[in-house]
N, C-alpha and C positions, 0 to 999 in steps of 0.2 A: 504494500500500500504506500501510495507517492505521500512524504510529509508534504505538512503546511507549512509555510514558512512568511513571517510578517516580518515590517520592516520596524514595526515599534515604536518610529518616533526617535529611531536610534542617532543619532551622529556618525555615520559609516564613512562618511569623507575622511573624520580623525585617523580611519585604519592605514595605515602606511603599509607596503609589501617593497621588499626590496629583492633583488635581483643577485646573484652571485654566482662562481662558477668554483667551486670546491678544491683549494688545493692541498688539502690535506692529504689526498688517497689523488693518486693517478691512476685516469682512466688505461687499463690495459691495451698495448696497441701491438703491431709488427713492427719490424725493424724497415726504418723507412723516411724521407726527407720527408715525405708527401704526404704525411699523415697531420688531421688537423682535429684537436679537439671539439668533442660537442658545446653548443653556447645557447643558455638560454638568450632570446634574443627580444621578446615581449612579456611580459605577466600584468594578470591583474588578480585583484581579491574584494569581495566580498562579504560582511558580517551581517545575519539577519537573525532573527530571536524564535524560537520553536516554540510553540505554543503547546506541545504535545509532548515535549520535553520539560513541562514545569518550571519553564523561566529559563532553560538552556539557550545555546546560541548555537548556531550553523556557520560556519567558513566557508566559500565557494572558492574556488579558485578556478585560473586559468591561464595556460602560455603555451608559447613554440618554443621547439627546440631543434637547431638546424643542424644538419650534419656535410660540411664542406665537402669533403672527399667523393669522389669522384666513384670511385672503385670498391669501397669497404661498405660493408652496413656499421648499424652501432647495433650490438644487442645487448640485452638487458639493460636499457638504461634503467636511470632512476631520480624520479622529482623527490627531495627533501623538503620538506613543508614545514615550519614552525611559526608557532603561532605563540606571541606574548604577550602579557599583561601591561597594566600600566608602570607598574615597579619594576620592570625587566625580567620578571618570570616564565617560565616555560609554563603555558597550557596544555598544549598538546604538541607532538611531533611525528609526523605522520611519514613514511617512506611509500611512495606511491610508487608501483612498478608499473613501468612504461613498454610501449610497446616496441617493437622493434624500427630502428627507423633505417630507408633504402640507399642508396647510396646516391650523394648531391641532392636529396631530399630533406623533408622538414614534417615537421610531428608537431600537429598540434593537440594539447591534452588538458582536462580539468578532470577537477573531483572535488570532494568537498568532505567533511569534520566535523562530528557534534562536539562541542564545548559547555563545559561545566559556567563560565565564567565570558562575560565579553573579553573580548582580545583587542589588542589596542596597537598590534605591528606583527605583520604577516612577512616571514621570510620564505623567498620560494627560492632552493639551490639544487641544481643537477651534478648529480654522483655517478659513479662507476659505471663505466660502458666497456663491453668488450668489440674487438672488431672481428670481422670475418669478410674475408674477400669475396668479391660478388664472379660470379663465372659469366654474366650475360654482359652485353655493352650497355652505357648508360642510357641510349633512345631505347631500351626496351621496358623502361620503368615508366608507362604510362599514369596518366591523374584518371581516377574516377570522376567522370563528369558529374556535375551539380547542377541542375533546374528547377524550374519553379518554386525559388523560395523565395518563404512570404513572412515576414516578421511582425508577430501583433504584439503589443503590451498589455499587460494585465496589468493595472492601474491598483485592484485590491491585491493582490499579492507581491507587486513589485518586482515583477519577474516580466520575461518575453519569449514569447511561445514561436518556436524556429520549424518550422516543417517545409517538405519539400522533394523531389527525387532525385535518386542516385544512379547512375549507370554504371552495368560493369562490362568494359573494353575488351577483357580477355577473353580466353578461348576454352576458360576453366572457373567453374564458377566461385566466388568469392565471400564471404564473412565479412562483415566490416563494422568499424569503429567510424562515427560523425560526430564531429566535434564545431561547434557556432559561437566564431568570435565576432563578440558584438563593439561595435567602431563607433566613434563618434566623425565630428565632423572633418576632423584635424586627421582621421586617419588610426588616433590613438587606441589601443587594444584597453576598455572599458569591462570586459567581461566575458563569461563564454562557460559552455555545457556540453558534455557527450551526451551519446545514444548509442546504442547497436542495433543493425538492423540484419535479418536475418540474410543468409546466404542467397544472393542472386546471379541466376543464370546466365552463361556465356549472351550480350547481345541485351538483354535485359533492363529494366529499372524497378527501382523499389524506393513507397515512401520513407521517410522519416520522419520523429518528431524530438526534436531537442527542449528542454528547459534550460535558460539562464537567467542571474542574474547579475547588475551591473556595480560597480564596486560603489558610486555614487547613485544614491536615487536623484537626484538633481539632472544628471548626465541625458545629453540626450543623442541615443544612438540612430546615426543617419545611416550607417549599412552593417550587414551582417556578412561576414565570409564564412565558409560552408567548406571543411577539409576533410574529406574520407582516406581511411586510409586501411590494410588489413589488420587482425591483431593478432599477438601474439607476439612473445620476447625474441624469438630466434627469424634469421632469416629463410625456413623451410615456406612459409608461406609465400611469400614471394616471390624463391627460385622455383614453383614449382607454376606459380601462373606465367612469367616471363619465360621460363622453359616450353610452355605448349603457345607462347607468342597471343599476340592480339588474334582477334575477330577477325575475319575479312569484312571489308566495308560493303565489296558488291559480293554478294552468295548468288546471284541465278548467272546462267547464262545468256548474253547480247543475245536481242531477237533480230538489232535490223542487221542489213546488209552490210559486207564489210565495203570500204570503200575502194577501187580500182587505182591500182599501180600502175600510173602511166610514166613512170621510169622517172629522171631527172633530165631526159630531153637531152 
């Protein structure tokens, strides 16, 4: 059953989220010039108060995470999440596992935290990824195409209702992860919510429906981007749709006439 989540009357601006890339633990790599660490590149965060939770509070979060290289995947990434009070305490700390992201590709991911306590600065930091060489060339890593999405606001709840269809390109049907990052006018990453939506067929689309919410209720989001992508930590998913290649575009065979070879004269 989906919680309810209100916005309370809260001061949600106050929550700060800052951004880091971990150097405590180096991400595992191959021996190599050309290898480029993962970098968060966007976040955002949201606090709203659960009502069903007897005065508890919700975290939402949301961000990309890009992977330069050309050639490797990253697998098992991982988002660190922490969440502190107004005296610098730990409330919660969350390790969110990520999915695997493809090579010269980008991962966009939320999730969200119950809280005992309101939280008053959201750290979001990406940890340990290991690499693994990709065996196809990099035009074989197509996007799932995204249409008709439609973005409504829910006014009582403070949230934005993201639905929409997804296409899958390959030649092998596919599982996937929707993730809806909500933009304001400037462009700036305000907010954003997964989905999964069930496996669809070579050639295919399937709807979705996303929930977000935006780190300011004040904010007012002018567009939503729309990122599919497969899940799971390791790169088997992937090598095994780019292995049986895209769709073909045309599947029948030309009816008219072929045209006449009158040589080059």
């Amino acid at each position: 059953m989906r919680r309810k989540l209100i916005a309370g009357g809260l001061a949600v601006a106050g929550v700060v989220a800052g951004v880091a890339v971990s150097c405590a633990r180096q991400q595992s790599r191959p021996k190599g010039p050309e290898m480029k660490p993962l970098a968060v590149s966007e976040q955002a965060a949201a606090v709203a108060q659960d009502t069903e939770a007897e005065g508890g509070y919700v975290v939402q979060w949301a961000g990309v995470l890009a992977n330069p290289n050309r050639w490797h995947y990253g697998e098992h990434p991982v988002a660190l999440v922490t969440a502190y009070d107004a005296a610098g305490n730990v409330l919660t700390r969350v390790e969110q596992q990520l999915d695997v992201i493809p090579p010269n590709g980008r991962l966009a991911f939320a999730g969200q935290a119950e809280l005992p306590r309101q939280p008053q600065r959201v750290v979001v930091r990406q940890k340990d990824a290991t690499w693994q060489r990709a065996t196809r060339v990099p035009s074989a890593f197509a996007p799932f195409t995204v249409s008709d999405v439609l973005t409504e606001k829910d006014a009582k709840q403070g949230t934005y209702r993201v639905v929409g269809r997804v296409a899958n390109p390959y030649s092998r049907q596919a599982g996937l992860v929707v993730t809806a990052l909500l933009r304001d006018a400037s462009g700036r990453l305000v907010g954003g919510g997964s989905g999964y939506v069930k496996p669809i067929k070579p050639g295919e689309d399937r709807a979705f429906y996303v929930s977000a919410r935006p780190s300011d209720p004040a904010a007012k989001v002018t567009k939503t981007e729309v990122v599919a992508g497969t899940w799971g930590g390791t790169r088997a998913t992937w090598e095994n749709l780019t292995l049986n290649g895209l769709r073909p575009v045309h599947t029948t065979k030309p009816t008219s006439k072929p045209l006449l070879d009158r040589g080059r004269g």
